[in-house]
N, C-alpha and C positions, 0 to 999 in steps of 0.2 A: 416207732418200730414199723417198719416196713413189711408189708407179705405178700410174698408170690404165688399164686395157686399153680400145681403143677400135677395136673392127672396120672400120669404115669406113678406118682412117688405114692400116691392112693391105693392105684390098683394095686401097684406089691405091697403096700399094707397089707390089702385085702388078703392078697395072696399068703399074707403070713399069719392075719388070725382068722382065714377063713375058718378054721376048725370050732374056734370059740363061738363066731357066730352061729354056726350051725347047729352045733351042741343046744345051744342056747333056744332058737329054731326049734327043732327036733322036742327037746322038752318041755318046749310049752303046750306043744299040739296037746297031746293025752291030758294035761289040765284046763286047755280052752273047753275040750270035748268034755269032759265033766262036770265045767261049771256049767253050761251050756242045756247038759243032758239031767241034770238035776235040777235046773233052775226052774222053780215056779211056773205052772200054766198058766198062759192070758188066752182069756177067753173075750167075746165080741160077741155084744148083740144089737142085730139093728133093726130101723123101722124105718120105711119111706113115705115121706106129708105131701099132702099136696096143699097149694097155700090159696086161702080163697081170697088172696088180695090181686087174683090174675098176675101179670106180669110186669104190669105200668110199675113204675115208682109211685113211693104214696109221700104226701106231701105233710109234714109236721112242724114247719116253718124253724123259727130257733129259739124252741122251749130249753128250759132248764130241763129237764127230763130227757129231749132228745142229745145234748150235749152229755148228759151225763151216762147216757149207753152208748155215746159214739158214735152214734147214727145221724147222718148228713141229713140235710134236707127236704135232701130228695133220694130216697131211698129204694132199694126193692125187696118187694116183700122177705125175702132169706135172708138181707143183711137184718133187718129188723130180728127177726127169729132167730139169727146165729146169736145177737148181741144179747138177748134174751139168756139163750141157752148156755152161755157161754160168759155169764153172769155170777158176782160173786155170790146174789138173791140164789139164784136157782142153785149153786153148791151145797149153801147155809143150806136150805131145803129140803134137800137130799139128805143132808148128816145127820137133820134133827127127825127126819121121818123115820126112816131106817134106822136110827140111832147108832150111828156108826163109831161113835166112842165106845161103846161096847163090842166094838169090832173090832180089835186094833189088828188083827193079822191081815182083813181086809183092804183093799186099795181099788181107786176107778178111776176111770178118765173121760172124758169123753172129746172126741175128735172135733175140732171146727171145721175145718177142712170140707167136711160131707155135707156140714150143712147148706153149704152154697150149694148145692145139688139136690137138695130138699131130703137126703137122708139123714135119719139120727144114728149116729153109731158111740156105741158105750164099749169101753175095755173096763178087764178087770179081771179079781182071782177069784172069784166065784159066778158060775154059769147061772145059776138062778138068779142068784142077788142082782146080777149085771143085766138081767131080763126085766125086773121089777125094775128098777132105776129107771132106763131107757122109757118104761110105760109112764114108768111118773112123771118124769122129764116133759113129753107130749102132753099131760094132762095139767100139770103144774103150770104150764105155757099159759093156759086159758085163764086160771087163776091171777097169773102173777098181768095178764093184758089188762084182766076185769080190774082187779084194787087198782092197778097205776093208768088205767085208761089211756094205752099207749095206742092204739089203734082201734077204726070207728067198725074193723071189722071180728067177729066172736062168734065163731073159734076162728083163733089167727087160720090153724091148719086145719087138716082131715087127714088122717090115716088110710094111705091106699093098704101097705100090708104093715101090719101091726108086727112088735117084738118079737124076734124071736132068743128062742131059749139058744144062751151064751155056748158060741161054736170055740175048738180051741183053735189059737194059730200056731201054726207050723213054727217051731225054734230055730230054723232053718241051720242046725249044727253044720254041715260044708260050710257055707257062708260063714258063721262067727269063728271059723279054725283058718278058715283060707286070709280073714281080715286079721284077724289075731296074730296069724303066723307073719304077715308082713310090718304092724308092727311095732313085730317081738324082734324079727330081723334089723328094724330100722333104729329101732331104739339098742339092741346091739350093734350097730354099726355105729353109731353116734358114742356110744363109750367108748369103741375101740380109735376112734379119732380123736376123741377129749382125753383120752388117758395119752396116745402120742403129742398131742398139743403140751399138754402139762409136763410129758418130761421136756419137752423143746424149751420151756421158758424155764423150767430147773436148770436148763444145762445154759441156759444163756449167760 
């Protein structure tokens, strides 16, 4: 079966169920903006380290331990402390301190991203709780270097400014309506050419 694309015969498509789309368009906005505008606050709180292992790479040769956090051989002090932090040790940690089985509405994340920058940043639904983590996170670090003796320096870091208590961020509602609405459009434009596709092959 042979097919030819031909623009023209789209755009007067368009031109015949522009209304559908748009309707369709139009109605989603006021439900993007609701889900949006009721949706849960995420709060963020962070902390910037400074690493006393200077800047050099630190040399760990090729332990079972360094292959098992993913850390090359030659390393720099932040990939060491993301892989730390970013740890499924350091999660466990966290669940069983805070006891967050007794939290089930609670949730947290925390970013890797920053720490290659030597920031901690924690997300989550609760501003305090998100503040205590973040602190723990920093202290837990020196713990979990001392038992696994991953580095000959202690404390890995130093806190230039300690946690702060969990800011919220912005839901940025324009954004998820302006993304939403496009596509709410594109996914209505794609039925209205799968439903003309379908009778094409009925009629054939």
């Amino acid at each position: 079966m042979s097919y030819e694309f031909n623009i023209l015969y789209y755009i007067d498509l368009y031109k015949k169920s522009w209304k559908i789309i748009l309707r369709a368009t139009v109605i989603s906005i006021p439900l993007i903006f609701c889900l949006a505008l009721f949706r849960p606050t995420t709060y963020v709180s962070s902390a910037t380290l400074l690493s006393t292992g200077g800047t050099s790479g630190v040399n760990y040769g090729d332990s079972t331990l360094s292959r098992f956090l993913g850390i090359a051989s030659s390393s720099s002090p932040w990939q060491i402390v993301g892989s730390v932090m970013s740890s499924r040790r350091m999660a466990n940690d966290v669940r069983e301190h805070f006891k967050l089985c007794e939290k089930p509405g609670f949730w947290w994340r925390l970013n890797p991203v920053q720490l290659q920058s030597g920031i901690v940043e924690v997300s989550g639904s609760d501003p305090a709780l998100t503040q205590q983590i973040t602190t723990f996170c920093i202290e837990n670090l020196d713990k979990i270097n001392v038992e696994l003796d991953i580095t000959a320096n202690k404390p890995m870091v130093r806190v230039l400014d300690s946690a702060t208590f969990g800011s919220p961020i912005s839901k940025q509602i324009p954004k998820k309506i302006f993304i939403g609405s496009v596509l709410i459009f594109l996914s209505a434009s794609f039925y209205v050419f799968f439903v003309d596709y379908y009778k094409k092959l009925k009629g054939r």
